[in-house]
C-alpha positions in Angstrom: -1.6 -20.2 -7.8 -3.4 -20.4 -11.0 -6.2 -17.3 -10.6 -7.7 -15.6 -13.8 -10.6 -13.7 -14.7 -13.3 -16.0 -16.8 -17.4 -17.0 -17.3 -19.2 -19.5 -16.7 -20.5 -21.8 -20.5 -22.6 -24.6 -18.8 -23.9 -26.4 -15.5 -24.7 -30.0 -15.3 -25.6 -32.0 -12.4 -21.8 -32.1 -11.2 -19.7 -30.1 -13.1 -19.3 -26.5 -14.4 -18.0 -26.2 -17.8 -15.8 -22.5 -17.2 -13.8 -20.2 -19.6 -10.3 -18.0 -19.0 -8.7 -16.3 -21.6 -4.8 -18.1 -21.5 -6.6 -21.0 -19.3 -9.3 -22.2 -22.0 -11.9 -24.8 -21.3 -11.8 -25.5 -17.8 -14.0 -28.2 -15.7 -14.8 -28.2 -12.2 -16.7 -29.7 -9.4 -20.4 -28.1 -8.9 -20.9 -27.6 -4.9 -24.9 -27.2 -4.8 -24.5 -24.7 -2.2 -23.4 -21.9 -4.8 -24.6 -23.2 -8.2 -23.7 -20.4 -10.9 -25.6 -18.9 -14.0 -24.4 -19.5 -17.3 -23.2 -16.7 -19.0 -22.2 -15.3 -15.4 -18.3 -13.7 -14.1 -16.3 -15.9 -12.4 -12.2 -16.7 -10.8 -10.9 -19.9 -11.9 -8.5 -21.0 -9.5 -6.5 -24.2 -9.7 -8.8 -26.5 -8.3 -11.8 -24.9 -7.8 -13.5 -21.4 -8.7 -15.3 -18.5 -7.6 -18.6 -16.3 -8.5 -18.0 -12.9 -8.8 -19.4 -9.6 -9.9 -19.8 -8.4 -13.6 -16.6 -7.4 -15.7 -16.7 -4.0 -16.9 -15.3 -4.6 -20.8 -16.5 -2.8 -23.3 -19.3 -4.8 -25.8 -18.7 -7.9 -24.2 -21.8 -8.8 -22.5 -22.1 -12.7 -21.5 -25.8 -13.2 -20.5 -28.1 -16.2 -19.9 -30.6 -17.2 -22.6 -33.0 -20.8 -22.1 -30.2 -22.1 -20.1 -27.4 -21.2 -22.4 -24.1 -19.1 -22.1 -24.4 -15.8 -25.0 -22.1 -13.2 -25.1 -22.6 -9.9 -27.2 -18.9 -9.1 -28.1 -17.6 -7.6 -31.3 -15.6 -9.6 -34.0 -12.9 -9.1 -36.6 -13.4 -10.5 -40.1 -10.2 -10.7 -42.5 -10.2 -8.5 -45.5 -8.0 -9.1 -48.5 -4.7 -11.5 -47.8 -1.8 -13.2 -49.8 -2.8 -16.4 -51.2 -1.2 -18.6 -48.7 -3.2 -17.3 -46.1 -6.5 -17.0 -48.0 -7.7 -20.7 -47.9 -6.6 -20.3 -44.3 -8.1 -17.3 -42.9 -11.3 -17.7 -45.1 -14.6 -17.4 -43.8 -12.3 -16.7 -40.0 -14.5 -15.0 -37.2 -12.4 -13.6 -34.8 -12.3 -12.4 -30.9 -9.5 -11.4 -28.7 -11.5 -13.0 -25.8 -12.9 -16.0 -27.2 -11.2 -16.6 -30.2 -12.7 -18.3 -33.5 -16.1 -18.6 -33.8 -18.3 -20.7 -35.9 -20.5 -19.0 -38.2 -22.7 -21.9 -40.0 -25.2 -19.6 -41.1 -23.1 -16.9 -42.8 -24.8 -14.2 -41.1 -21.1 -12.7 -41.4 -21.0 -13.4 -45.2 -22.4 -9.5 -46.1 -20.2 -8.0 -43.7 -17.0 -6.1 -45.4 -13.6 -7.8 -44.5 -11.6 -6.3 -42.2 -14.0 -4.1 -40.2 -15.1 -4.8 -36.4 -18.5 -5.9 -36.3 -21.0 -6.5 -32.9 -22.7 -9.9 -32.8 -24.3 -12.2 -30.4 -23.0 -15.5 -30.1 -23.9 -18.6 -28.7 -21.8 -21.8 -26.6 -22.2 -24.5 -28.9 -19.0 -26.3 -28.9 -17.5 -27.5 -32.0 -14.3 -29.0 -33.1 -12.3 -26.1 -32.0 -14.3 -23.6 -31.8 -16.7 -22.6 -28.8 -19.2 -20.3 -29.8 -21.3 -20.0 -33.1 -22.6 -16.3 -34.1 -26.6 -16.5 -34.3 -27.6 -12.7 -35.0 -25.7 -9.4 -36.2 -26.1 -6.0 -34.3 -26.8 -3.1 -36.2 -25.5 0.3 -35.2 -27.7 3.3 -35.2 -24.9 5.7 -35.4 -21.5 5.5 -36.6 -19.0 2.4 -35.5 -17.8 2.2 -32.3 -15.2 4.0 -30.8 -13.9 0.6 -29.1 -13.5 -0.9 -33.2 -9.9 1.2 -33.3 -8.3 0.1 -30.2 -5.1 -2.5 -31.4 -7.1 -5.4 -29.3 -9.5 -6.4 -32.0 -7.5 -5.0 -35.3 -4.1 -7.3 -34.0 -5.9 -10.6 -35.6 -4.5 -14.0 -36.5 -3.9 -13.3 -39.6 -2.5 -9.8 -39.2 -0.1 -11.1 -36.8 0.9 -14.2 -39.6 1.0 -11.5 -42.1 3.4 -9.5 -40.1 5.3 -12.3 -38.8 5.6 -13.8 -42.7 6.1 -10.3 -44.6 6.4 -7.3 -42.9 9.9 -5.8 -43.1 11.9 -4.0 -40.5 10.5 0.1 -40.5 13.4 1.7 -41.5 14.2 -1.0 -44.4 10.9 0.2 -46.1 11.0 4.0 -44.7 14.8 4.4 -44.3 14.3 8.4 -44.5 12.4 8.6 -42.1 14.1 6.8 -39.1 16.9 8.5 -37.0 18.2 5.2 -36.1 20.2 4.7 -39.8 19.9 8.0 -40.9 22.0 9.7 -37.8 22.7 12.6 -39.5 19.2 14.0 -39.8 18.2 17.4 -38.7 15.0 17.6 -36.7 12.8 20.6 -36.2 10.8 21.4 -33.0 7.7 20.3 -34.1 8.3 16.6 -35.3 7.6 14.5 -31.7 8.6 10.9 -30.7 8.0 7.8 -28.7 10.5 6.4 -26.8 11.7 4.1 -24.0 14.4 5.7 -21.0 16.8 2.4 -21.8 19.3 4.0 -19.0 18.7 6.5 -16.0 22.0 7.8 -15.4 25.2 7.5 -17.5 28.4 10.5 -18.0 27.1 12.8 -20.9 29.7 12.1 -24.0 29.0 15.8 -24.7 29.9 17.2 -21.2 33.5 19.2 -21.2 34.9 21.9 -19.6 37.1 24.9 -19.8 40.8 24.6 -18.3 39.5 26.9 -14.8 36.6 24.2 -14.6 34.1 26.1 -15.6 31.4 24.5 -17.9 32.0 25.8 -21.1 28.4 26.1 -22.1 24.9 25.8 -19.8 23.7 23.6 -21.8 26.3 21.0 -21.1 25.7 18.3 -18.0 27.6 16.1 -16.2 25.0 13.3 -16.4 22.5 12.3 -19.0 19.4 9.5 -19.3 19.4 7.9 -22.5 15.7 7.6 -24.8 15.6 5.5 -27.4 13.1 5.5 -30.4 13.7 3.8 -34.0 12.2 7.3 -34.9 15.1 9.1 -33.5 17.7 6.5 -32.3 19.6 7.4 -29.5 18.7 10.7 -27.8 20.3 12.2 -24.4 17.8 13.4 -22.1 19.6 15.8 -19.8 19.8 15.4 -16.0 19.7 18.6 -14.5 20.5 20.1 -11.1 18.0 22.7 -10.0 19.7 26.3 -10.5 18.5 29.9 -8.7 17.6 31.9 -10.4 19.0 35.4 -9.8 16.6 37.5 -7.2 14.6 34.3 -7.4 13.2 32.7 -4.0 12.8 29.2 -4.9 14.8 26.8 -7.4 13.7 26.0 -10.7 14.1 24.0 -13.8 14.1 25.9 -17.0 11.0 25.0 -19.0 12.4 23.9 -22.2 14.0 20.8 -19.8 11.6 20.5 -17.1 9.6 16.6 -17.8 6.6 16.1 -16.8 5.6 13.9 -13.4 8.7 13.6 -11.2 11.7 12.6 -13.2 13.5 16.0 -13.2 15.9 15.9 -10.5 17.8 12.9 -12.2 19.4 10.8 -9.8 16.7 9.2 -7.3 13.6 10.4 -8.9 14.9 9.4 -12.7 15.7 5.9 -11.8 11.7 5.6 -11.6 11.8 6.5 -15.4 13.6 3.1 -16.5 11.9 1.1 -18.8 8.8 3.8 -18.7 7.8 4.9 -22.3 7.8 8.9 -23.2 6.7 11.5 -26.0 9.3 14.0 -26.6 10.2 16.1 -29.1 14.6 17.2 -29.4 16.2 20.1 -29.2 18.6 19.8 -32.2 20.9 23.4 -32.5 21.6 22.4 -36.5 18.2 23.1 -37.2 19.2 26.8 -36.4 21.9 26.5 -38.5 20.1 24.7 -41.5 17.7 27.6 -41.2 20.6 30.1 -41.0 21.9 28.5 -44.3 18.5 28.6 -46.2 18.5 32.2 -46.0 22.0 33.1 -47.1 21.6 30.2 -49.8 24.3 27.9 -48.1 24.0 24.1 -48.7 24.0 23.0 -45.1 25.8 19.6 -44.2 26.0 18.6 -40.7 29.1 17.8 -39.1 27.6 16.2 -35.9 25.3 13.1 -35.5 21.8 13.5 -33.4 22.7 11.4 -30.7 26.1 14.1 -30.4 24.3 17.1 -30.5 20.2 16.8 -29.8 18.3 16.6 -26.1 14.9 15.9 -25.8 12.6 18.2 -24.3 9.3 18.4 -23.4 8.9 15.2 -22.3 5.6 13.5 -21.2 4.8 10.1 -20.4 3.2 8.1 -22.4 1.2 4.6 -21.9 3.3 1.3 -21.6 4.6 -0.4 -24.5 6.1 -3.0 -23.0 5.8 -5.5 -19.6 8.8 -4.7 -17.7 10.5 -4.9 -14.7 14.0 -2.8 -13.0 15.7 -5.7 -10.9 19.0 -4.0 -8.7 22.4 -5.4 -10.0 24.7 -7.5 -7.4 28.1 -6.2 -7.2 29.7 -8.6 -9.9 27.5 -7.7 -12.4 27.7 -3.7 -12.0 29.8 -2.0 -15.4 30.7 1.3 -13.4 29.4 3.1 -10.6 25.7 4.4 -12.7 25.0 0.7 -13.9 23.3 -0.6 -10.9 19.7 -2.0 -12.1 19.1 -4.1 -15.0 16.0 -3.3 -17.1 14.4 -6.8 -18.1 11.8 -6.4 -21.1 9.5 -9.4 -21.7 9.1 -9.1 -25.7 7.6 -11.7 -27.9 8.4 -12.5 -31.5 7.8 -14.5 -34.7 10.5 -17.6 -35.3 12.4 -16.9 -38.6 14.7 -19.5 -38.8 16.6 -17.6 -41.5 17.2 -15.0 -38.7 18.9 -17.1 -36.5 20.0 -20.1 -38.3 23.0 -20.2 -41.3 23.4 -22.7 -44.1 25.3 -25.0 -41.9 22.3 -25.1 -39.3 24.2 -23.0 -36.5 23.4 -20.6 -34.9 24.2 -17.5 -36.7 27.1 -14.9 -35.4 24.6 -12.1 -35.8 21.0 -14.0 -35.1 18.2 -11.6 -34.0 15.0 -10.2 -34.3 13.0 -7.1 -34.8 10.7 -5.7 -32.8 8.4 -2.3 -33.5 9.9 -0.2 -30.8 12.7 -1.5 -30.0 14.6 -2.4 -33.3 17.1 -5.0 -34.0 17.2 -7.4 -30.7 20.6 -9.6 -30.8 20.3 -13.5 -29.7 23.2 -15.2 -28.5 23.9 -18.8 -29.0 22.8 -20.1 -26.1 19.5 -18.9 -26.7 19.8 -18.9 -30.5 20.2 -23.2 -29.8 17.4 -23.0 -27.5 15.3 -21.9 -29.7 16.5 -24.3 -32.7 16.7 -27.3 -30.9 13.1 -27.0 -29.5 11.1 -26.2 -32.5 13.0 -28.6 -34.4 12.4 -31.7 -31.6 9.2 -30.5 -31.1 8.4 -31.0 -35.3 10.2 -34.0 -35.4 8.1 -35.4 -32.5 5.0 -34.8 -34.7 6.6 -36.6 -37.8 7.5 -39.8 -35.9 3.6 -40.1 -34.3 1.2 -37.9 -36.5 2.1 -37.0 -40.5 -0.7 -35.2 -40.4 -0.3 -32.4 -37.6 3.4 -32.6 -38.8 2.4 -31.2 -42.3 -0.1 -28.7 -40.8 2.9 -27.7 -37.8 5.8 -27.0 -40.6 3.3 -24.3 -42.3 2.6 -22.6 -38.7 4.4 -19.7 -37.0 5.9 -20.0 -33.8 6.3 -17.2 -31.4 9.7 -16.7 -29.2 8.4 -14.9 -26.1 11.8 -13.9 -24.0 13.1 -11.9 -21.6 15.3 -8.5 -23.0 17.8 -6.7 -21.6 19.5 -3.6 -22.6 23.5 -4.5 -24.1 26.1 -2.7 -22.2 27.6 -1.6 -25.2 24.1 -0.1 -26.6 25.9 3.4 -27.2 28.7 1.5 -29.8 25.8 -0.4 -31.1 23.6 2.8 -31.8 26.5 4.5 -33.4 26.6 1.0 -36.0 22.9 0.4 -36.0 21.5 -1.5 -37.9 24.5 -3.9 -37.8 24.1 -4.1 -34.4 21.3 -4.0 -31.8 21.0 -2.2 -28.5 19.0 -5.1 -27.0 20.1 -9.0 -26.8 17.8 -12.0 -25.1 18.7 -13.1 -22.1 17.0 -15.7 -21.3 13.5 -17.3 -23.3 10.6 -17.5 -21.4 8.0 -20.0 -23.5 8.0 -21.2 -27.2 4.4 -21.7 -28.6 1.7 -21.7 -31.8 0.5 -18.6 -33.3 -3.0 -19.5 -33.4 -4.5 -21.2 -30.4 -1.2 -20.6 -27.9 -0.3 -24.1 -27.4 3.4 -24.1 -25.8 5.9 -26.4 -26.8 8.7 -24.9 -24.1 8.5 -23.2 -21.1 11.5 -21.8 -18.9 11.3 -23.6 -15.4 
């Protein structure tokens, strides 16, 4: 059942004229028992909708004026682009919750490009578009706090910009990222984000002496893997609690100990799959590259990060990515540790040179790349999907409308799917770039850029 947060933009004598961000312009039957404000809260629902109290966003502030829905909200403005996207973009007013807005009287037109302005705007439908600015706020002080937050700077054209030209991170900084350059040293205070990808697995690094004794403490059985672009592949040690001698209680040394309750490993750390963390590593050859600088030795590391370093001091850190941890059924299980899938739902720009060769098949090594997670493999099941429905989808428009044909074949597409983590992720991390840790498995919906209009959607 259809149920999202949205206002209300006009009453009539039998309708109400309603608003939900991801639902759009909605209409439905007045009852004259309960007849509703413009400018006021309300729960659209599939057939019908519901009053309700005031949201509690930040500067955005719908209110009733002489019969008319307003809203005091803050806008983005585009600051210098690449020439394709200037004639586009220009004279754009933008919100994350109600879109474009007309601006007629270019009260906008002194405002610098590219910075978050507060305005009040008015419902006055037209052609797209469902609100028109009337009158700028001024700020006493300095700008808002709320002007930073990734909501109002992740515009239109930013995202077109990103999805035309921006280049995967560790192409344009590749000194900087772990994930190709594997045989960085890291010191204690350089820190991380990452994502727990898998909550139990045998540590590669574990051995033990011929009498069975460990042959170091630092070496467990068991390990949770992190991964970052920053650092690529990093073990994060599960650890039994030890006494300690004359101690009355069990502990967890420090240096290991995460924060929340994802130190005991096995039950607790299943909770940490798909959950994002800062951390920084504990990586022994920066003793030794330290050790070398004072005797005047050229250190050169023998071991890779994702051989040698741990992270430690671990906190969590806020969500990156909508997930879900679905338990495995017994046919799908690859050992006795692999038994929940972690299911990712990532979205992305179509590149067709990403996933289609010169022949128009699917490429053998299609994919994407995504901020935090890095290179994500398609198959060709989905790789065909994804062809075949962009490419009906265009041809549909050619046949019946030249026109939305010509504007279509300009626009980006965006690929939103389902991502899992590849059972051979630690081979691929060891070959990264040239191969990703993450593949599709299914994809979810295929739509526009700008407006959201889907042209596919899993059943």
């Amino acid at each position: 059942m259809t149920e999202k947060r949205g206002i209300v933009l006009a009453v009539d004598d039998t309708t109400v004229t309603l608003y939900a961000i991801g639902l759009g312009v909605q209409l439905r039957d007045l009852f004259e028992e309960e007849i509703p404000e413009p400018g006021s809260f309300c729960t659209v629902l599939d057939d019908d909708y519901i009053t309700c109290p005031p949201s509690t966003i930040s500067h955005f502030k719908p209110f009733n004026k002489d019969g008319v829905c307003h809203i005091q909200l803050l806008v983005s403005t585009p600051s210098s682009l690449p020439e394709p996207m200037k004639e586009k973009f220009k004279g754009a007013v933008w919100s994350p919750f109600v879109q474009y807005l007309n601006d007629p009287n270019g009260i906008l037109d002194g405002v610098m490009g590219g910075d978050v302005t507060e305005v009040i705007a008015k419902y006055a439908p037209f052609e797209n578009k469902l609100f028109e600015v009337v009158s700028l706020v001024e700020w006493k002080d300095e700008p808002l706090e709320e002007t930073r937050l990734s909501v109002y700077q992740n515009t239109p054209w930013l995202m077109e910009w990103r999805a035309r030209e921006m280049k995967p991170c560790h192409e344009v900084l590749p000194d900087t990222y772990g994930c190709v350059k594997q045989w960085r040293v890291y010191n204690h205070e350089q820190q991380g984000v990452g994502i727990c990808i898998v909550y139990k697995a045998p540590n590669p690094a574990y051995f033990k002496l011929d009498r069975g004794q460990k042959a170091s403490s630092g070496s467990e059985q068991f390990v949770s893997w992190l991964w970052s672009p920053i650092f690529g592949l990093v073990r994060w040690l599960i650890r039994p609690e030890v006494k300690r001698a004359g101690a009355d209680s069990y502990h967890d040394c420090d240096q290991f100990k995460a924060t929340e309750n994802y130190e005991d490993g096995d039950g607790k750390r299943l909770q940490a799959l798909g959950k994002w963390f800062i951390y920084r590593l504990n990586d022994p050859r920066w003793r030794d590259q330290k050790k070398g600088k004072q005797t005047g030795q050229e250190y050169n590391p023998t071991r890779t990060t994702m051989a040698v370093a741990t992270a430690t001091d671990i906190k969590s850190a806020s969500c990156e990515k909508p997930f879900r941890v679905v338990p495995k059924e017994q046919r799908q299980k690859n050992g006795p540790f692999d038994t929940h899938e972690l299911q990712m739902e990532v979205s992305f720009p179509f590149k067709r040179e990403d996933i289609e060769d010169d022949q128009g098949k699917v490429r053998q090594d299609a994919h994407f790349y995504d901020l935090q997670l890095g290179k994500v493999e398609i198959y060709p099941i989905q790789g065909e999907l994804i062809l075949k429905n962009i490419d009906e989808h265009l041809k549909e428009l050619h046949e019946k409308n030249i026109d939305e044909y010509e504007k279509a074949k300009d626009e980006v597409f965006i690929v939103v799917a389902t991502v899992i983590v590849s059972k051979n992720f630690y081979e691929n991390a060891r070959s990264y770039p040239k191969n990703g840790l993450f593949l599709v498995k299914w994809v979810d919906e295929i739509k526009y850029l700008h407006g959201g209009r889907s042209i596919y959607q899993k059943e």
